[in-house]
C-alpha positions as CSV (number, residue, x, y, z in Angstrom):
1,X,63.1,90.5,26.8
2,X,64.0,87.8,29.3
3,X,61.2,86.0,28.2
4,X,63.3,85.4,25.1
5,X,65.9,83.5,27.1
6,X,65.5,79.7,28.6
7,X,66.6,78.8,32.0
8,X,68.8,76.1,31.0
9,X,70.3,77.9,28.1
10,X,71.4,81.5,30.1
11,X,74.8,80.7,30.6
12,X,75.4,79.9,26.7
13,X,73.1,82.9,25.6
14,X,74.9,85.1,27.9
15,X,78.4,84.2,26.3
16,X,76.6,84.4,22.6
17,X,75.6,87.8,23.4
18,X,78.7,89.6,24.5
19,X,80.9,88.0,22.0
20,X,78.6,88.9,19.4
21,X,78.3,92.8,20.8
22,X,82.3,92.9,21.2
23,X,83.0,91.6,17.9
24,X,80.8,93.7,16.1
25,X,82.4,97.0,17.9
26,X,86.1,95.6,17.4
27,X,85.7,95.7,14.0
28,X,84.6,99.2,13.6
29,X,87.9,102.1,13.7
30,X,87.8,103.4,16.5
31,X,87.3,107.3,14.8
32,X,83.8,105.8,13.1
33,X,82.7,104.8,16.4
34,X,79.3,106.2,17.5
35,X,79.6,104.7,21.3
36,X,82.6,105.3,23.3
37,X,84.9,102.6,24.3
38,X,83.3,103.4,28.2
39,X,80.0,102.5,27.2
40,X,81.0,99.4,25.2
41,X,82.9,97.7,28.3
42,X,80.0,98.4,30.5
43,X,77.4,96.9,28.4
44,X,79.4,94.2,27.5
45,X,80.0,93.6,31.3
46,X,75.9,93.5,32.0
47,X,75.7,90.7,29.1
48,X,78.5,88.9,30.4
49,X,76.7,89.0,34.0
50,X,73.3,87.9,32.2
51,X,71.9,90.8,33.1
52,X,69.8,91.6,29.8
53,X,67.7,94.4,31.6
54,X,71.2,96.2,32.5
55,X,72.3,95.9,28.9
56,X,69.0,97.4,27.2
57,X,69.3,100.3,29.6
58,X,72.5,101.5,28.3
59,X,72.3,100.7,25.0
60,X,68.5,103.1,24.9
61,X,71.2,106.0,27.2
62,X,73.4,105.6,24.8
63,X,70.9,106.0,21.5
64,X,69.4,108.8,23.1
65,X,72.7,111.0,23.7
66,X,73.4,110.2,20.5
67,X,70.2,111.8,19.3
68,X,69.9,114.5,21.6
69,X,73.5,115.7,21.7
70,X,74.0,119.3,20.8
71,X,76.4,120.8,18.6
72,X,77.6,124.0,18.7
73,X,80.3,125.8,15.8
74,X,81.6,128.8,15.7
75,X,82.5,130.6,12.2
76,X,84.8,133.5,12.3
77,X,87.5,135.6,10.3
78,X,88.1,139.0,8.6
79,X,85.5,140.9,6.4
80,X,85.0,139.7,3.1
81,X,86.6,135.9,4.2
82,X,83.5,133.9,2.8
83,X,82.0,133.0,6.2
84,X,78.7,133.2,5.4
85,X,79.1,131.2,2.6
86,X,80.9,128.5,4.4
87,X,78.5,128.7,6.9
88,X,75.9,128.1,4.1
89,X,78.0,124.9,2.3
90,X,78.2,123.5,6.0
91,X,74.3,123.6,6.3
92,X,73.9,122.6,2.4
93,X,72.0,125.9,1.8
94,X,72.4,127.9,-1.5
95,X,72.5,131.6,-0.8
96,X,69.4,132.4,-2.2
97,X,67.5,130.3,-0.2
98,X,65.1,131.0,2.7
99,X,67.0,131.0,6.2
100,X,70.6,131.7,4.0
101,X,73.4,133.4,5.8
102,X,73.6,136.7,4.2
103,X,76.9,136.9,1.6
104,X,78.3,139.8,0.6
105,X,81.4,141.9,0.1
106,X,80.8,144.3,3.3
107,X,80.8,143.4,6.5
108,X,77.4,141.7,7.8
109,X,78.0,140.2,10.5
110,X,77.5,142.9,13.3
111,X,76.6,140.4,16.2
112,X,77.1,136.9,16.3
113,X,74.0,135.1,14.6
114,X,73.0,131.5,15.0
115,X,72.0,129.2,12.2
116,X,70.2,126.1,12.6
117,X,71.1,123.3,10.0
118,X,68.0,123.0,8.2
119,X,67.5,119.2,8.9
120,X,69.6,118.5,11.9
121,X,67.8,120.4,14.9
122,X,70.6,119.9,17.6
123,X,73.2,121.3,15.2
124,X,74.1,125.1,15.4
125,X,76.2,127.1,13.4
126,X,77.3,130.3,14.5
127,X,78.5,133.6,12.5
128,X,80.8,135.4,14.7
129,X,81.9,139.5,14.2
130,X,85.5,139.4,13.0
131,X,87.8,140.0,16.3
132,X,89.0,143.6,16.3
133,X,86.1,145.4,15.4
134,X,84.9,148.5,17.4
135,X,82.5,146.2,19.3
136,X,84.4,143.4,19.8
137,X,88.0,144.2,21.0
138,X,90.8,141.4,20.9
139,X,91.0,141.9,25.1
140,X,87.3,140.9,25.8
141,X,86.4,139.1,22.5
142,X,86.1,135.0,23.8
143,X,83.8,136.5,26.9
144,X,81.5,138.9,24.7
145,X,81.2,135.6,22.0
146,X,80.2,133.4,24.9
147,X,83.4,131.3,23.7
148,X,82.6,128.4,26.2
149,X,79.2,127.7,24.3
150,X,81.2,126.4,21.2
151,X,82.6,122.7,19.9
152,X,84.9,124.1,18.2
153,X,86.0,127.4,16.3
154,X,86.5,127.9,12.2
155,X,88.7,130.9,11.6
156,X,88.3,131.7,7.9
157,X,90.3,133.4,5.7
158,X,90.6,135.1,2.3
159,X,94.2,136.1,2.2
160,X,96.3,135.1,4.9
161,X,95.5,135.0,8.6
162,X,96.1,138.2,10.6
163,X,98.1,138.9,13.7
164,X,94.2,139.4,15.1
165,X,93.6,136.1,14.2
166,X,96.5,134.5,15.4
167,X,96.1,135.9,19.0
168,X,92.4,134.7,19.1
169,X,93.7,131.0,18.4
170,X,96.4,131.3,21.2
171,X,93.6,131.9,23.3
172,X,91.3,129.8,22.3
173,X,94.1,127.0,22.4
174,X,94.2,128.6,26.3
175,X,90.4,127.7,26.7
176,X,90.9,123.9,25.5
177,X,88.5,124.2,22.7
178,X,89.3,123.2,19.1
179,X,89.9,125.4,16.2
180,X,90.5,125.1,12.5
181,X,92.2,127.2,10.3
182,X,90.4,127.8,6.6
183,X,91.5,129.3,3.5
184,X,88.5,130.0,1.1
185,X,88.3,131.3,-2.5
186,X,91.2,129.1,-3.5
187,X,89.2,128.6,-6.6
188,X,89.3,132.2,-7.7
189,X,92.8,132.8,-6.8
190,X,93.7,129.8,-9.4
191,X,91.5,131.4,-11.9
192,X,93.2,134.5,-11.9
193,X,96.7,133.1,-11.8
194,X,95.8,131.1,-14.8
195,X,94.7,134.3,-16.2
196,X,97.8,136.4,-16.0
197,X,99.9,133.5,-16.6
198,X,98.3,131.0,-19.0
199,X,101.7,129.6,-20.3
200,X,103.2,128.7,-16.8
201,X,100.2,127.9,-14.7
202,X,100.5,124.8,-12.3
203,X,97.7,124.4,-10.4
204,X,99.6,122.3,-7.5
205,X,102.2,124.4,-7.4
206,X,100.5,127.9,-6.7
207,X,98.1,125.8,-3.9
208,X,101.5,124.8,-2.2
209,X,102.6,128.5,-2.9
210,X,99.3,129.3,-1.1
211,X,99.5,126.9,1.9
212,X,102.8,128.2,2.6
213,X,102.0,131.8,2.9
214,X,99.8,130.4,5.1
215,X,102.4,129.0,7.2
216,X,104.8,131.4,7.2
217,X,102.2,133.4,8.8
218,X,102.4,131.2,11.7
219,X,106.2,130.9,11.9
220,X,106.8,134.9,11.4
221,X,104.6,135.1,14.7
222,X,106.8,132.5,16.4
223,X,103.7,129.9,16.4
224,X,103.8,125.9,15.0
225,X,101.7,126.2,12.0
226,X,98.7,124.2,12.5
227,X,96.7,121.9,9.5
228,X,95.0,124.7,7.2
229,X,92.6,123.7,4.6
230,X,92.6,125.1,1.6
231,X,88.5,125.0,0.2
232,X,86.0,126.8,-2.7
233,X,82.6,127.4,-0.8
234,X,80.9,126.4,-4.0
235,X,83.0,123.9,-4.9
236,X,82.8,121.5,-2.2
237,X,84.0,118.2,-4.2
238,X,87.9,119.8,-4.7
239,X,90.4,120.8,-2.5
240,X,90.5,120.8,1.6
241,X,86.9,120.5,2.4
242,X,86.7,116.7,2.3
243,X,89.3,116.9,4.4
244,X,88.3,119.3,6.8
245,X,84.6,117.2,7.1
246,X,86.6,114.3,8.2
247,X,89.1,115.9,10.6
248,X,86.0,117.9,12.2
249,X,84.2,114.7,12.8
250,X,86.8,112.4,14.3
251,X,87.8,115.2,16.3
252,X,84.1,115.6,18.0
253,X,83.3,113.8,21.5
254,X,82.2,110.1,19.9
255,X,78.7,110.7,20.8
256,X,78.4,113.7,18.7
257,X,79.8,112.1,15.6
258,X,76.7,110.8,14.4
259,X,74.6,113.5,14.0
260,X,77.5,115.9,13.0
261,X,78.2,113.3,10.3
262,X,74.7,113.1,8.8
263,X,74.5,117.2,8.5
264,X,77.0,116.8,6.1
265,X,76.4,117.4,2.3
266,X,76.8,114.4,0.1
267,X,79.5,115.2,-1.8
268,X,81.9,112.0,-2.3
269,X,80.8,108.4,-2.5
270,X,83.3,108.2,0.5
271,X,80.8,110.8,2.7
272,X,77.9,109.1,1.6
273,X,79.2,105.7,2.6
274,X,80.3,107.0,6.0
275,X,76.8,108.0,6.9
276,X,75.5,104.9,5.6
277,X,78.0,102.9,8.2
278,X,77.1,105.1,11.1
279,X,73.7,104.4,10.1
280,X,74.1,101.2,10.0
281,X,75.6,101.2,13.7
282,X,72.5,102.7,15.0
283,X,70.3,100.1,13.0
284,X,72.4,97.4,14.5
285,X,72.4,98.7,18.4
286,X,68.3,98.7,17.9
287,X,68.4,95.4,16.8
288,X,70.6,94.0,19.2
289,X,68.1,95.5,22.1
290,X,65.1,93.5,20.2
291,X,67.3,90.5,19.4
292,X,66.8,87.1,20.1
293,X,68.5,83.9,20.6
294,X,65.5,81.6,18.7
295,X,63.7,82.5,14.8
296,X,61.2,84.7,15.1
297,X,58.1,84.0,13.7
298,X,57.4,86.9,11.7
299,X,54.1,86.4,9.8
300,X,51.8,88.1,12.1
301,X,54.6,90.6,13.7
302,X,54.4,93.4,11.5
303,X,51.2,95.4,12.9
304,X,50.1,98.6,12.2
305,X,52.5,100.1,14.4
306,X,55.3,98.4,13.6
307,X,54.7,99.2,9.8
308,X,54.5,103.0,10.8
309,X,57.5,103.1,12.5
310,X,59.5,101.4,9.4
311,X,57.7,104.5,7.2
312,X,58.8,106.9,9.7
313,X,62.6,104.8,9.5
314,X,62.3,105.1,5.2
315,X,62.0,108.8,5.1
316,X,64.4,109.5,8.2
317,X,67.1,107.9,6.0
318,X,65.6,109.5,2.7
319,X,65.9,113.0,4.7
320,X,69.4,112.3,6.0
321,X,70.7,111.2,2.6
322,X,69.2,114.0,0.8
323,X,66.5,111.9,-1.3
324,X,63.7,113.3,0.2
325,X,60.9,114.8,-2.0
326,X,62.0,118.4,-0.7
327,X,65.5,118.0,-2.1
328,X,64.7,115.9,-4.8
329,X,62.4,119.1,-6.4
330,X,65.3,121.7,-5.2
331,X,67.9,119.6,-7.5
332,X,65.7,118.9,-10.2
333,X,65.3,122.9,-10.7
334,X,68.6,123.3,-10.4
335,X,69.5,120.6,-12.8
336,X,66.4,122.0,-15.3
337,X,64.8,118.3,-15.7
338,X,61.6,117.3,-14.8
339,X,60.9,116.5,-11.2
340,X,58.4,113.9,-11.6
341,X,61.1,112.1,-13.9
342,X,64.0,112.4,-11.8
343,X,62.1,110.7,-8.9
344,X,61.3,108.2,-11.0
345,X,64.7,106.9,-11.7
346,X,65.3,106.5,-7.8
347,X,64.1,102.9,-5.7
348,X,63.5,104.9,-2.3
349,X,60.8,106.7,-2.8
350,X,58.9,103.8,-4.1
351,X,59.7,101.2,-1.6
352,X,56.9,100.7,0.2
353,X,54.3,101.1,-2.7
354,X,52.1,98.3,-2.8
355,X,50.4,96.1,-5.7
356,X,46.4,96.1,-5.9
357,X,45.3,93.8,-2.9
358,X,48.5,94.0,-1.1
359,X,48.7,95.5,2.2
360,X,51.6,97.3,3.0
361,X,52.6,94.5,5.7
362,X,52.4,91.8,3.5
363,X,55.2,94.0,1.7
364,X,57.4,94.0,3.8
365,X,57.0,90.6,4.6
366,X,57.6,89.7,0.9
367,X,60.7,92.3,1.3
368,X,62.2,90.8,4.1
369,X,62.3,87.4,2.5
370,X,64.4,88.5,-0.6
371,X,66.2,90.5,1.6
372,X,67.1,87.9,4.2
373,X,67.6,85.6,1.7
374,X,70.6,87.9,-0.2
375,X,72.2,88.0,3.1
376,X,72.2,84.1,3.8
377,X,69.0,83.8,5.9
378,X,68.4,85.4,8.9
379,X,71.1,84.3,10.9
380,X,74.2,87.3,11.8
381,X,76.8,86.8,14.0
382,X,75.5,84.2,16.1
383,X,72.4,86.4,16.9
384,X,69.2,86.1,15.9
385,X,67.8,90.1,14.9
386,X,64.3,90.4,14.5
387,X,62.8,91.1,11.5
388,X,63.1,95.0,11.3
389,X,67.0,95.1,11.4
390,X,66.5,93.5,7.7
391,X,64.3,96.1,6.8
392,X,66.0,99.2,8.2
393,X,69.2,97.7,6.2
394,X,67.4,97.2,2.9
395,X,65.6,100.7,3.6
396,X,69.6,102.2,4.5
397,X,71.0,100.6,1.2
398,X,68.4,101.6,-0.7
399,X,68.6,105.5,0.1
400,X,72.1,105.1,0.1
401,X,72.1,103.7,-3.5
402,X,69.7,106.6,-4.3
403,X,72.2,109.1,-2.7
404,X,74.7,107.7,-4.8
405,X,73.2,107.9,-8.0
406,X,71.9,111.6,-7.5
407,X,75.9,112.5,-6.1
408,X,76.7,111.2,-10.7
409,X,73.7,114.0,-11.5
410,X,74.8,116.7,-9.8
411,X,78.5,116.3,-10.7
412,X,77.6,115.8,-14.1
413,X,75.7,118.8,-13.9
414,X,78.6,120.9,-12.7
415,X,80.9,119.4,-15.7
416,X,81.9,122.1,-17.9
417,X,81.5,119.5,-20.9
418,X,77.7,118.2,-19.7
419,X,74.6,119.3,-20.9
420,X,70.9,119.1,-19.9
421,X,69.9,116.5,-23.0
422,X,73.2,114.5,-21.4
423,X,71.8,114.9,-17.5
424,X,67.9,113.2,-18.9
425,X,69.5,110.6,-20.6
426,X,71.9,109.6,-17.2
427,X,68.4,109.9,-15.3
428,X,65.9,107.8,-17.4
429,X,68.7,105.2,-18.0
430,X,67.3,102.6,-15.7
431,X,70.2,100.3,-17.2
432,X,73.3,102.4,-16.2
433,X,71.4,102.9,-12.9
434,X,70.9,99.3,-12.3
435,X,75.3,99.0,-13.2
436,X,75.7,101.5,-10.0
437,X,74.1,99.2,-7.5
438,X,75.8,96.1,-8.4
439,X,79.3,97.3,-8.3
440,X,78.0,99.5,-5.1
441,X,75.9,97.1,-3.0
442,X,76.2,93.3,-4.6
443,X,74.1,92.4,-1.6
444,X,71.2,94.2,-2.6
445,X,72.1,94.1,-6.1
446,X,69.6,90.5,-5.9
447,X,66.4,92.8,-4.9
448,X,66.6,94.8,-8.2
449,X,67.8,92.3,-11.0
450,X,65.2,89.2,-9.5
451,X,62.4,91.6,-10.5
452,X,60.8,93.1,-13.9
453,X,62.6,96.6,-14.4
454,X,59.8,97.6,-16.9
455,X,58.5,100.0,-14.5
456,X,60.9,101.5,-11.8
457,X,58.4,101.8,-9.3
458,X,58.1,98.2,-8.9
459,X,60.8,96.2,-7.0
């Protein structure tokens, strides 16, 4: 990379460089971060030395403990609780799929089982036998567990939280390790309420009622009540569990936010938009380790390899955002619409197709220009990126638009006023589709109105 960087012009570059990788970090809250503050300071003391080399090392240490880090959760609570369908909501798994946590109204869990998240390798969940039971006493329970394997603990419950229960927190609050309390089947409790008493039912008031049984549970054991979330494992849109993603991420060492954040299910624009910015943090520490202080030449830079390694960028953000070809079939059976047809109405999967006598580099050439020229040419902060930080961010918008769009489907889907003839017309509406991405993303907005919209799969 020093070959980048003119004798006479160090000093200046060095000073461009730092300022530009500080100012881009200060802006970001410190609970989105995806680099600890640590790791900032010392690359920003390399660039300020003019030592590139020094820089580029971290910043690849730093990528790759983001993608290797391990995460490890641990699911507790009584019989009957719902952790096994928690367990599947976390890991966006319906319970009739292959590799499902078993649910049921009897105890299952005899021995603590892991489960793998289906797309996020280093992330384990882990279904833990309910403290007290003939195997697992309250006296040895942490040791038999393997308690210090875990980022944290979820103790679930259906009613309230037992005196069982309580004792494992105090001394899992002993062990410095992290634990949540959760109150599931909210949902069904309101139903029934609203059953019995039709003419009085408030639904805020009875989940207050229900947060401060909760409570009181705490205080009548002589213990400061700590956060509990109130959540529906199959409604994941209302209540607590919003809340409870959020807390559990800031909450997580900062290196392990990123991949703890993209095993989440997409279910608020706000989650979706959070993945997108942590994406968009790893995109712009890649960049900043290819940058340069001079334009680029690209015609002639996008070789074979580069263009496989911007495929193999499309469909890791299509498999993080859930718009990959495997989930798009799983919603459109869920959804009863045609596959093929609900594809269609997406931009991602179509991104890189390519017009008789195009190659596929001359593509993304032609994409990069509109692109760059959205965004003001290719100048960012006083840096120079080269030309695939333009393309991972169109690719990232894109899926993220996608994501977005597919979020309206399946909420319209769970509506109890939609209907199948409703959900076909919301996906072959290329119109109302085209609405989303210019209030969303006005920057990319220029990509899809400069071009025919005849056809969807043409950009």
């Amino acid at each position: 990379m020093n070959n980048f960087f003119s004798d006479t012009q160090k000093d200046k570059d060095n000073g461009d460089l730092w300022s530009c990788f500080t100012e881009y970090f200060r802006k970001i809250k410190i609970e989105n971060k995806i680099i600890d503050e640590e790791t900032i300071r010392c690359i920003t003391l390399h660039l300020k030395k003019g030592n590139i080399q020094g820089a580029n090392s971290a910043i690849s240490a730093a990528l790759e403990n983001i993608d290797k880090a391990q995460i490890n959760v641990a699911v507790t609570g009584e019989c009957g609780a719902g952790k096994s369908s928690f367990i599947n909501a976390l890991r966006g798994v319906g319970p009739e799929e292959e590799g499902a946590a078993e649910e049921g109204v009897v105890e299952t869990t005899m021995k603590r089982t892991l489960y793998k998240h289906p797309k996020i390798k280093t992330l384990t969940l882990w279904d833990l036998p309910g403290i007290g039971t003939h195997n697992f006493p309250p006296k040895v329970y942490l040791e038999k567990v393997k308690f210090q394997e875990y980022d944290f603990f979820v103790i679930v419950s259906a009613t309230r939280f037992t005196k069982l229960e309580l004792d494992l927190s105090k001394a899992i609050r002993t062990m410095s390790r992290n634990f949540y309390f959760v109150r599931t089947k909210v949902d069904i409790d309101l139903e029934n309420e609203k059953k019995s008493k039709p003419r009085t039912f408030d639904r805020e008031k009875i989940l207050k009622k229900i947060r401060s049984y909760c409570e009181n549970t705490f205080h009548d054991n002589y213990m400061d009540a700590p956060p509990i979330f109130l959540v529906s494992n199959h409604d994941l849109r209302s209540y607590d569990f919003p809340v409870l993603m959020d807390t559990l991420t800031k909450d997580l060492p900062v290196q392990k936010r990123h991949i703890f954040m993209l095993s989440l299910p997409n279910i608020t624009d706000a989650a979706i938009e959070r993945k997108r910015e942590s994406l968009k943090q790893i995109v712009w520490l890649e960049a900043f380790k290819a940058g340069v202080l001079a334009t680029v030449p690209v015609v002639g830079m996008l070789r074979d390899s580069g263009v496989e390694k911007l495929k193999k960028k499309l469909n890791h953000y299509r498999d993080s955002f859930g718009v990959d070809d495997e989930s798009l079939e799983f919603l459109a059976k869920d959804a009863k619409v045609p596959g093929e047809q609900l594809k269609r109405s997406l931009k991602s999967p179509y991104l890189l197709e390519t017009k008789r006598n195009e190659t596929l580099g001359e593509k993304l050439l032609k994409l990069l220009e509109m692109f760059a020229s959205a965004n003001g040419g290719l100048l960012a902060t006083g840096l120079y990126f080269t030309k695939t930080y333009y393309l991972q961010l169109l690719f990232l918008d894109t899926v993220t638009e996608d994501a977005k769009f597919l979020l309206q489907v399946t909420f319209k889907k769970t509506s109890p006023h939609s209907t199948h003839p409703q959900l076909l017309a919301m996906i072959t509406s290329s119109g109302q589709y085209q609405e989303v991405i210019r209030e969303s993303f006005p920057l990319t907005s220029f990509l899809y109105t400069s071009q025919s919209t005849d056809n969807t799969k043409n950009l």
